[in-house]
N, C-alpha and C positions, 0 to 999 in steps of 0.2 A: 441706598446701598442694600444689596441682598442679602439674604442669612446666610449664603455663603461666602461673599466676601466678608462680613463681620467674624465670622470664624476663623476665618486666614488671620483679620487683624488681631484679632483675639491669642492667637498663637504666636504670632510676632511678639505680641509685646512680655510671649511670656520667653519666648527663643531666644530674645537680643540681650538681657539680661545675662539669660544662663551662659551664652557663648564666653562673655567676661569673664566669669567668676569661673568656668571649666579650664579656661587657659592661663594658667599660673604667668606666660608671660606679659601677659595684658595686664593694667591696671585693674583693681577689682573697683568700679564705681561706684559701689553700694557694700556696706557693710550685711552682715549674715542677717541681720533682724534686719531690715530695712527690702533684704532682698524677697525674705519670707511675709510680708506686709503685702509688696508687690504683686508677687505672685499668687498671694490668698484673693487677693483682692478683683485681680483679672479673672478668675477662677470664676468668680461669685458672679463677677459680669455674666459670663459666658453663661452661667447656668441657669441663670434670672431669662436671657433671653430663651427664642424659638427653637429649639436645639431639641433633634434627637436622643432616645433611649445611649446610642451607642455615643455619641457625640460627648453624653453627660459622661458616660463612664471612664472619658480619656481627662475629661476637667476636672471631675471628682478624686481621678488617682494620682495628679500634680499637685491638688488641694492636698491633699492625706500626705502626702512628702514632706511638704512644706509645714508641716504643724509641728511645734517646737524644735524648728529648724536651727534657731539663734544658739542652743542648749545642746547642740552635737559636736563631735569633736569636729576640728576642721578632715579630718579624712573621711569620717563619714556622710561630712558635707555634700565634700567630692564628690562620693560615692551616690547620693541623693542626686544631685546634680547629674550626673551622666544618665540614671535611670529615666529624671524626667526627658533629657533626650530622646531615650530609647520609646516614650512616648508621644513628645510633644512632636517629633519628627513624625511620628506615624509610620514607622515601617510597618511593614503587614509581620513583626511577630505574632499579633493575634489576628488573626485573618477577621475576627469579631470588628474591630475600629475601624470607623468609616475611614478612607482615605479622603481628604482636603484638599479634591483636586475637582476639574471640572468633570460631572457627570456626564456632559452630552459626546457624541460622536464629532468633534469637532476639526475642523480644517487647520491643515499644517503646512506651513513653509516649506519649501523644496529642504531650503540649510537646516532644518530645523531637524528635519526628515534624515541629512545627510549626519548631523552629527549624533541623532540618537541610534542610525543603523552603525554606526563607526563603534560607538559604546557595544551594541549587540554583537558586533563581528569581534569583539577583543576576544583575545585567547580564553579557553576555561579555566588554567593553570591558577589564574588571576581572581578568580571567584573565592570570596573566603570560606576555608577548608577544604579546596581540593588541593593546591601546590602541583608540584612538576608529576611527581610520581602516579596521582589518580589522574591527573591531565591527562598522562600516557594511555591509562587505560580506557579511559573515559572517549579519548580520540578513535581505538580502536574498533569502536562499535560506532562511530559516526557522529561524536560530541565531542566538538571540535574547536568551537564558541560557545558565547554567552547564549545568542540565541538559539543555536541548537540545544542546549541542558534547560532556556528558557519551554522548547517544544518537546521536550523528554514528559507527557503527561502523562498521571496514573493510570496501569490496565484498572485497577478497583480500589473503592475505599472501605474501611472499616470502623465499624460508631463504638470509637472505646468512652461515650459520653457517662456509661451509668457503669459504676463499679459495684460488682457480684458479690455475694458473702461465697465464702468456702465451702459451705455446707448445704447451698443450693446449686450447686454447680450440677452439669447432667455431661455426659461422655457425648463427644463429636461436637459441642456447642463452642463459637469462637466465646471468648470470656475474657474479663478483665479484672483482677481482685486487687488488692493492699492487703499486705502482711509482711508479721516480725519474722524473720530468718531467724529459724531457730537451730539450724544446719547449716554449713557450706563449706565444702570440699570433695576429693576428689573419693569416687568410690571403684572397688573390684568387685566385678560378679563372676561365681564359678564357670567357666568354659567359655568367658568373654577374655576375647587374646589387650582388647583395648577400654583404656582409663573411661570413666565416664565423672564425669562433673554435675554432683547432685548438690540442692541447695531446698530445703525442707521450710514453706513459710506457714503460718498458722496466724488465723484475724477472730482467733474466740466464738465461730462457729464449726473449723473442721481444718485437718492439715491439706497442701497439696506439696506435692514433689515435681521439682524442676529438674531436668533432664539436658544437659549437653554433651552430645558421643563425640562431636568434632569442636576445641576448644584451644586457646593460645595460653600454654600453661604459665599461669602465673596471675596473666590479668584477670579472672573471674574472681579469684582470692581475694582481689585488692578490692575489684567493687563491689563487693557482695560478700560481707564480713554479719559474723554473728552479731544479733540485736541491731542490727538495720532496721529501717521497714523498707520495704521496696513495693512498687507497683506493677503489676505483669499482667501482659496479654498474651493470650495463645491458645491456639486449641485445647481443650481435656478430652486427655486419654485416661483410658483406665487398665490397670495392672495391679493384678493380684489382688481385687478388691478394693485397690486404692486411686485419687484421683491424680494425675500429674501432666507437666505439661510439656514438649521436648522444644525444646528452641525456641524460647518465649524472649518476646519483648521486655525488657525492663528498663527501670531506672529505681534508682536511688530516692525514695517519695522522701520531699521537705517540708508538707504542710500542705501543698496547693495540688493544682493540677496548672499551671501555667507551663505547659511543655508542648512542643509539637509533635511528641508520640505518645497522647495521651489526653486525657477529660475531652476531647474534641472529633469532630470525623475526621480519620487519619488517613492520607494518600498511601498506597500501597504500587509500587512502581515493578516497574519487570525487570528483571536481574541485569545487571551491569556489568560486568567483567566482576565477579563474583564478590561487587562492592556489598558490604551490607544494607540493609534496607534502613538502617536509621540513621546510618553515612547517605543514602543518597537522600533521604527526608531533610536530613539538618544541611546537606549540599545546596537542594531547591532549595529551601529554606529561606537560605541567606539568597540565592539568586532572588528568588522573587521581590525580595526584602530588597534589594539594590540597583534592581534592573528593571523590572518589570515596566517600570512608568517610561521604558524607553519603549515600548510593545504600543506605538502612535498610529491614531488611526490613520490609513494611505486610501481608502476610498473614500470617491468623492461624496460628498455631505449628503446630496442630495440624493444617492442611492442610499445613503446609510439611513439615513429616515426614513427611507420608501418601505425598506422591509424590517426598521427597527430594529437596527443594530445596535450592541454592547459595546462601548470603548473597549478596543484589544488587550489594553492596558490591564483592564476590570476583569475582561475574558482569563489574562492567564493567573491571575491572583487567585479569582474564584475556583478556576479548574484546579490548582495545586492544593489548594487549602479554603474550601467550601466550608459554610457556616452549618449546614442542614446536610445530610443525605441524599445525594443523588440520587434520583429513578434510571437504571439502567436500561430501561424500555424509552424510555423518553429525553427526548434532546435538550438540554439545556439552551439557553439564551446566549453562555457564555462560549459552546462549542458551537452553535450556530455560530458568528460573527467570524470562528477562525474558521471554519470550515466553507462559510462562505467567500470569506477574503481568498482562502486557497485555489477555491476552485475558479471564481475571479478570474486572478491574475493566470491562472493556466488559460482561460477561455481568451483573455487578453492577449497571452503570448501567441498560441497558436492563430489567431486573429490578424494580430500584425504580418506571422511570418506568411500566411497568404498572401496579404495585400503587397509585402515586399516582393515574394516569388511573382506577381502578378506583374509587375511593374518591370520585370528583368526582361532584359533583351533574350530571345531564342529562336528556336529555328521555325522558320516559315514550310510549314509542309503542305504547301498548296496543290501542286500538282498531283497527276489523278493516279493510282499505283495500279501499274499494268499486273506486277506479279501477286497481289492482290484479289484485282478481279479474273486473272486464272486458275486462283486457287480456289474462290467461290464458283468458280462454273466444272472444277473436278471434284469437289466435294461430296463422297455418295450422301449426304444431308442438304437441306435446305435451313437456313438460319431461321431461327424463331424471329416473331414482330419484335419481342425482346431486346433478342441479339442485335438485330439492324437497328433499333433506335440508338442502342448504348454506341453501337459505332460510328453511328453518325456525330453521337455527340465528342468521342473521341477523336473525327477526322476532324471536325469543327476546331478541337480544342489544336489541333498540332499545326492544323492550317494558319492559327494565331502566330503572331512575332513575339506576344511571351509565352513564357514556359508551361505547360503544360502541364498541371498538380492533382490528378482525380483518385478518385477511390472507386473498385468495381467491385462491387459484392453482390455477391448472389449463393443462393444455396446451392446444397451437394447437388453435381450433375447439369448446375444449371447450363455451361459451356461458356467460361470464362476464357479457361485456355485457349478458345480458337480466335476468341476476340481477338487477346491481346497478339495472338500470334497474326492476325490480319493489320493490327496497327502496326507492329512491328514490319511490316512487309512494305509499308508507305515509310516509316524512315529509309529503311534499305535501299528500295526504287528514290529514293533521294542523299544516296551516296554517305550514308549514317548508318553508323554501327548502333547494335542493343545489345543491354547485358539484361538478362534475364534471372535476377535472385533466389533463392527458396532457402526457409531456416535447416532444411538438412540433407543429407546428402543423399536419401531413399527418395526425397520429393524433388532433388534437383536428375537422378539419373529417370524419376517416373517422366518429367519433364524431355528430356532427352530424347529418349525413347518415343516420347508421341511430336513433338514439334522435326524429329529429324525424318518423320512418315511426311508429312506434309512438305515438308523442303524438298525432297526428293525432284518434286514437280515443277518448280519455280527456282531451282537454281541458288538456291540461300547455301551458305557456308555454316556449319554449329559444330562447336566442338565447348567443349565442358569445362572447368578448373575446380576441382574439390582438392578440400587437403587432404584428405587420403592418398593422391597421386604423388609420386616420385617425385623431386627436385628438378632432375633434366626432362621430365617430361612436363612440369610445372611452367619450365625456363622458356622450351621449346612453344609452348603454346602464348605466353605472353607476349614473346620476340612476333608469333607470327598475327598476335592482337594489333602490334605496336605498328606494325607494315601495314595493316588495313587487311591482311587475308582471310581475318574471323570477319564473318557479320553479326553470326550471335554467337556470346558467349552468355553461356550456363553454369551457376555456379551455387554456393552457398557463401559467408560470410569471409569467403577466400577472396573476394571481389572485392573485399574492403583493404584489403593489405596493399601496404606499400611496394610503390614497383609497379603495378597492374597498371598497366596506361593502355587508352584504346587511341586510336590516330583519329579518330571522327565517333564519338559517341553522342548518340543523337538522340536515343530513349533508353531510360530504366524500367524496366518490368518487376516489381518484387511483390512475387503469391506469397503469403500467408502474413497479410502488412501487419498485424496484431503480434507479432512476433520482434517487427524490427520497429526500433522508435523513430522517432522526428531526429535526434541527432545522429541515427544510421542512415536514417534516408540521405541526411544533407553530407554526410561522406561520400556517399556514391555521387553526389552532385557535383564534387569537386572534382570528379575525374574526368570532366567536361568542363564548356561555357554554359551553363544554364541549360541541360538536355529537359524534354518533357520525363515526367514521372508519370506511370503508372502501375496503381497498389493496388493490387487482389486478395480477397478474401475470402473464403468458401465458409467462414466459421460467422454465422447469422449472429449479428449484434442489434440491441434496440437504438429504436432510431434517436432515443434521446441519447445514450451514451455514444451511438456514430456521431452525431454532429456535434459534440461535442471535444471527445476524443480522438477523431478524425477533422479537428476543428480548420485545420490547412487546408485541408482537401475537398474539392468538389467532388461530389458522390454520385454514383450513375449505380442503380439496385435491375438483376439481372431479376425478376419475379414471374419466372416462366420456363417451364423446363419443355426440353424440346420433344416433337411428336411421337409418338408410339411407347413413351416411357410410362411403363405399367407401375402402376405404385405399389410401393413395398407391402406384405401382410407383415404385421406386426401381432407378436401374442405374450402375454407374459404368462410363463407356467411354474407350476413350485418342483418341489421334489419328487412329485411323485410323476410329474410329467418329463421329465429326465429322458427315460427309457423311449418315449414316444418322440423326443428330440431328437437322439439318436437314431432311431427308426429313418426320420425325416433327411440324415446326414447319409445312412448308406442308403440309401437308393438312390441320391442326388448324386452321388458317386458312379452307382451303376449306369445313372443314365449320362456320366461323363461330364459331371458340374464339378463345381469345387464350393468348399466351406471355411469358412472360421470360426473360430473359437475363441474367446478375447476374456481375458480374466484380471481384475485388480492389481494383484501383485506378482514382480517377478519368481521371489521365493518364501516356501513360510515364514512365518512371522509370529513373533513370541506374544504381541502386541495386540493383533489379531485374528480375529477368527473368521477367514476366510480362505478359499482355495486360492493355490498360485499355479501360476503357467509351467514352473519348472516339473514342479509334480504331478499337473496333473496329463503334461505331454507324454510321460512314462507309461500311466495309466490309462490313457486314450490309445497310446502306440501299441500298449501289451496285452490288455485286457477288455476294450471295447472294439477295436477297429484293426485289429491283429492283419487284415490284407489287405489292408490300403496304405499310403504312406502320409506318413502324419511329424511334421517336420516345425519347431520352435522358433520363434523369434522374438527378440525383445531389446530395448535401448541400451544395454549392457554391455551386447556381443560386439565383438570385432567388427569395425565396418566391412570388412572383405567378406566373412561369413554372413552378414543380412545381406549385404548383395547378391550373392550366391543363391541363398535361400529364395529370394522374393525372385529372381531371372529364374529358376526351374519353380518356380509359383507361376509365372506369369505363362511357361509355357506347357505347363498341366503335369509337370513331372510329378509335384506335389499336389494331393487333394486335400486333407486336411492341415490348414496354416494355424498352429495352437499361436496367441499374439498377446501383448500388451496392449496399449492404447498409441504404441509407434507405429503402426497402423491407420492411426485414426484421421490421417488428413495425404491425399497423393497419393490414395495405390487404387489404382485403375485396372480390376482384371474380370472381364466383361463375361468371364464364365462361371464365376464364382456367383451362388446363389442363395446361401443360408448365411447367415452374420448371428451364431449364437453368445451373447456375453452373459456370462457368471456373477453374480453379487453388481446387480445393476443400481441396489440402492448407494453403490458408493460411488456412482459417476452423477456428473450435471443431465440434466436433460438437453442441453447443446452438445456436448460431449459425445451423447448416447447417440444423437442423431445424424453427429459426423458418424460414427461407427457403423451405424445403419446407411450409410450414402456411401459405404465400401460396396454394398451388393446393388443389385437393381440397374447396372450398368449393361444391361445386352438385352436380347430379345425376348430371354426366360423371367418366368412370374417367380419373384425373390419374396423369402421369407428370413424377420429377424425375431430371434426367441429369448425372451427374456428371461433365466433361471434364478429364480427369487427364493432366498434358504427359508429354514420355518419360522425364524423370530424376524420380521419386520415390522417399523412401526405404521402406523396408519397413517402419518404423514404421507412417509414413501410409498405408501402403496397408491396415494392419490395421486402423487407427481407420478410415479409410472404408469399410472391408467391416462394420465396426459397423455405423456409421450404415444401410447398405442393409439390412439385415437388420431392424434394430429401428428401432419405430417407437412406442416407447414414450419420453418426453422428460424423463422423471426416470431412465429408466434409462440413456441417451445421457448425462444430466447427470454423473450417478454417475463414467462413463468420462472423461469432459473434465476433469473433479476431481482424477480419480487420476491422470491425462498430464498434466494442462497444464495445475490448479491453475485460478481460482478467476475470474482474467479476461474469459474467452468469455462470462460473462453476467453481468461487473459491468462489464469494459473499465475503463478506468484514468483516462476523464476524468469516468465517472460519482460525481455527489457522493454517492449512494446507500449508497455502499459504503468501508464506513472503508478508511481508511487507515493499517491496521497499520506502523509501523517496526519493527517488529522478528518478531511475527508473521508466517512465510511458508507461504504454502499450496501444494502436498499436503501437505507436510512436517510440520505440525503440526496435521494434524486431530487425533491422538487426544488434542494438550494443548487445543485445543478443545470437544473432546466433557467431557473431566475440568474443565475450568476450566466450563464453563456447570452442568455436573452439580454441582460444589463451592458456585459461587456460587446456585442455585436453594436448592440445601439448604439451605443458612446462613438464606436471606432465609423460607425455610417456617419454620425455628424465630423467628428474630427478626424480623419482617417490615419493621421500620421503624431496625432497626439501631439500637438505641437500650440495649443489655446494655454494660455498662463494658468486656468485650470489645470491642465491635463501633463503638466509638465512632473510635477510627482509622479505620476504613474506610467511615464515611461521613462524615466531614472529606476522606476522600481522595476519593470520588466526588465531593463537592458542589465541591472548590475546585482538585482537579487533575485526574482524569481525565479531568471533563464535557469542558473543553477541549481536554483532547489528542486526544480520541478522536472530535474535533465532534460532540459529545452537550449534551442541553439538561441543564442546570444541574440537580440536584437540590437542593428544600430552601432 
């Protein structure tokens, strides 16, 4: 027998006992001394054998209960008796006691699996100490179950391990003291309209003053009465020479430190619908205490040893309530396991939903498109080796009877648009409508605008659907969808509404795929039988985050811009080069070019200190550029007024475009030559070089100028001597990745891009690279996950992760 099963028995025989004697309506089979013999006695077993520091310290303190136990009254029996529960059970009250479970990554039942997610999916309401009313709240922010408050972990911890004297305290330091309250009530200060609740504690080296401005009058009285001692954490401030502390943690000290806001590293959580922080400590608390051991390992064993995975179980015990001090530069053992199970089951989902889309029945676009090869022989361009390869593999992919799933990416200018407008021309020439997507409504009229030059010639029908349009003009254009008389429609997210029916829709086009997710795409799919997709991207992602996060999709990289395109001069200048930028914008004027100007924020800002586009359009308009016309825009304004603006931009009425970053992806105007942006440390290096991929679009040598203010740091000044340098947008990607992680070209309100909890990026590319490599492999041997292994894990794709990870449902 192992020393872990002897442990288990060891606890049984101390558990089966106390259960009798806890519940009054059971016989009590042993009298009080006979029961305290017993239990000294297993005790002593336990300690004599192989066992653990922590192991001893859970035997030792059922021993210590148990000593002249026979000699207590029978209620503090009781009271004896439920305590050693509270230990012999081993809830993680002290996250210090080993749990008495199995330490390995071990393999689980399907049912096994189905009744510990059944527990995790119970309402939070149900968790001891929330009830209905913080359930409400707690729902509102996205914590909704057990598991969801299980995955609510701390932004940071705090080591209240060593308690400070008073009189060594130093100003700005977090601290933690004991002392007598020698004060508490409420006090007035002159020219203070509002109460403040001071409470004065002193420990015989120096007084500190407690400070609460916002308080619920009444209860601080009650807990925190003169000749207390009480224990408190909190910043020191200093006033008036004196030291004190404003909204400190406390409790009521009894002797010990056995508390879970205190003697220990304490989890520090992020505001909850303005629950307290030591409501939502004592909340986990108890979750973790009750739940946790349902948090069962679902990957298969044999990957979990591969790269030495934590039981999930162990993972969320540790991360809520860790023994030691986390390194927050450095990844834990316990975040690795959840962060790699995450990212897992994402590579898994979008995995399957390929091989599903793979398997669907679609349209055969075999035949050779006349109107196609006439619009490559009017074309004043010839296609790069680029362009022809990626469309071959496109005709290849629609020529197929299934559907058709790719991703095209390629950098600014590389000439995606015409691709896909040449695939769409082989649906068409085979009696198929296309809708052609974009995330707004300046990138769906840019689209408009250049696909209706090229129809011109070939006979194609396009007319638009934005929601900025009228009702009856909305109604009118769908009705004449419905008949078959659009071929392509152009649109934005108005393509997703109900109603929109095409009579024959044969391909999806949607530019700026990082924008729309896996569960958009497949809404657009349903507005057909299985049409081909294809998803464009101008915004350079690494290839490890493409094949992963475009894990559906086969990927065809456009790595070739087309001939005569002179590459951009790029320069970054400080303040005093301003004047010389200027310089550079009117003459480019006189010789009948155009510019922009692109600035951080809309309007100032109290917050910071940077220029904005609203102010400094006045001061460009009045003061530097007084005869030319110099005209704003930005994602604020009315759609009918950016429209306006960017149509007399495109046809030179405007020279100087003062802009945002709504700009920064779909505006094609081939006369515009300078691309100046302001406070360039506060954009990504992806970002920067979409913005730079506005100019460099015609025949004239384009210049982008970077105006960097006096205080940057020398990081930023290293990323932006990147940028000038290269001009390559997967390889600028690469660098944005490994600085600053994964935002500059998903941003945080795009739906496009999951939303990992627990996954953080740089940090975990290479559990990403292994978790997609794991999950491809698996699904190459079993593709349909159907081996009595693999059956857990696609119960867990089809009924938990689709959702967490807003993935469409498999199965």
């Amino acid at each position: 027998m192992s020393q872990e099963e002897k442990n288990v028995n060891f606890l049984s025989a101390i558990e089966r006992p106390l259960s009798f004697y806890e519940d009054e309506k059971k016989t009590k089979v042993q009298g009080p001394e006979a029961l305290s013999i017993h239990i000294r006695k297993t005790c002593r077993s336990a300690l004599a054998s192989s066992i653990n520091e922590e192991e001893k310290r859970v035997f030792r303190l059922v021993q210590e209960l148990f000593s002249g136990f026979e000699d207590l009254s029978e209620k503090e029996q009781l009271s004896r008796v439920r305590k050693a529960f509270t230990i012999t059970r081993v809830k993680p009250a002290d996250p210090e006691i080993r749990y008495f479970q199995r330490e390995e990554y071990a393999s689980i039942s399907l049912k096994e699996i189905k009744a510990s997610q059944k527990k995790l999916d119970g309402k939070v309401q149900f968790v001891k100490g929330v009830g209905p009313a913080l359930g409400e709240r707690l729902g509102r922010v996205g914590i909704k179950n057990v598991g969801d408050l299980l995955n609510h972990f701390p932004s940071r911890y705090e080591d209240r391990r060593q308690i400070q004297k008073i009189g060594q305290l130093h100003e700005g330091e977090k601290a933690t003291v004991i002392g007598e309250v020698e004060f508490s009530g409420v006090a007035y200060y002159r020219g203070l309209r509002r109460k403040i609740f001071e409470v004065i504690v002193k420990d015989g080296t120096g007084e500190l003053k407690l400070k609460w401005f916002q308080f619920s009058h009444g209860s601080l009285e009650d807990r925190i009465q003169k000749t207390h001692k009480i224990i408190v954490c909190g910043k020191v401030k200093k006033f008036r020479s004196r030291m004190e502390m404003h909204h400190p943690d406390f409790e009521v000290f009894k002797g010990d430190l056995d508390s879970i806001s205190f003697g220990r590293i304490v989890p520090v959580y992020r505001e909850v619908g303005g629950i307290y922080q030591k409501t939502i400590r004592r909340i986990l608390h108890n979750a973790v205490a009750h739940f946790s051991h349902f948090r069962q390992g679902v990957i298969p064993k044999a990957i979990a040893e591969r790269h030495d995975l934590t039981p999930p179980w162990k993972a969320v015990r540790w991360i809520h309530f860790p023994s030691s001090l986390p390194d927050p530069e450095i990844r834990s053992k316990a975040q690795e396991v959840l962060s790699f199970e995450e990212l897992f089951f994402y590579c898994l989902s979008l995995g399957l939903q390929k091989q599903s889309i793979k398997k669907g029945n679609g349209f055969s676009f075999q035949k050779s498109s006349p109107r196609g090869e006439k619009l490559l022989g009017e074309l004043p361009f010839e296609l790069t080796e680029a362009q022809k390869r990626v469309l071959k593999s496109i005709r290849e992919d629609m020529a197929s009877p299934h559907p058709m799933n790719r991703l095209l990416q390629g950098d600014v200018g590389s000439g995606k648009t015409i691709v896909a407008f040449l695939a769409a021309l082989s649906a068409i020439d085979h009696g198929r409508q296309v809708a052609f997507m974009a995330p707004t409504e300046i990138l769906a009229e840019q689209h408009m605008h250049t696909l209706k030059q090229w129809a011109l010639s070939v006979d194609v029908k396009i007319e638009s659907l934005l929601g900025k349009q009228k009702p009856a003009q909305k109604q009118e254009t769908i009705q004449r969808l419905k008949e078959g008389k659009i071929d392509v429609l152009v649109g934005t997210h108005a393509l997703l509404e109900k109603g929109v029916e095409f009579q024959a829709l044969g391909l999806v086009v949607v530019d700026e795929q990082h924008r729309f997710g896996v569960r958009q795409r497949a809404v657009l799919r349903t507005k057909a039988q299985e049409p081909d997709v294809l998803v464009m991207s101008a915004t350079p992602i690494p290839r490890t985050l493409a094949l992963t996060l475009y894990g559906d999709l086969d990927v065809s990289i456009l790595d070739e811009l087309p001939k005569g395109r002179k590459p951009i001069v790029s320069e970054m200048v400080t303040e005093r080069g301003r004047s010389k930028v200027y310089a550079e914008i009117k003459k480019a004027v006189q010789e009948g070019r155009q510019a922009y100007v692109v600035y951080p924020l809309v309007n100032p800002s109290d917050r910071l200190e940077a220029r904005d586009a609203t102010t400094m359009a006045d001061e460009l308009r009045q003061n530097v550029f007084p005869n030319i016309r110099v005209e704003l825009i930005h994602g604020q304004m009315p759609g009918l007024e950016r429209e306006l603006i960017m149509k007399e931009f495109h046809q030179g009425k405007i020279q100087l475009l003062v802009s945002t970053t709504v700009i920064e992806v779909g505006i094609d105007v081939p006369n515009a030559t300078i691309m100046v942006i302001e406070h360039p440390e506060r954009f990504g290096l992806a970002q920067l070089h979409q913005l730079r991929g506005r100019v460099g679009r015609g025949e004239e040598r384009s210049f982008c100028y970077l105006i960097c203010p006096p205080k940057v740091s020398k990081q930023a000044k290293e990323r932006l001597n990147v940028f000038v340098d290269v001009h390559d947008g997967f390889l600028l990607a690469e660098e944005d990745l490994r600085v600053r992680g994964p935002g500059d070209f998903f941003g945080t309100a795009q739906s496009g891009y999951p939303t990992f909890k627990l996954a953080v990026f740089p940090r975990d590319l290479d559990l990403l690279e292994a978790a997609r490599r794991e999950a491809f492999s698996l699904l190459e041997r079993d593709p349909d996950l159907l081996e009595p292994e693999n059956k857990v894990l696609h119960w867990m794709v089809s009924e938990v992760w689709s959702e967490r990870l807003n993935l469409v449902r498999i199965g």
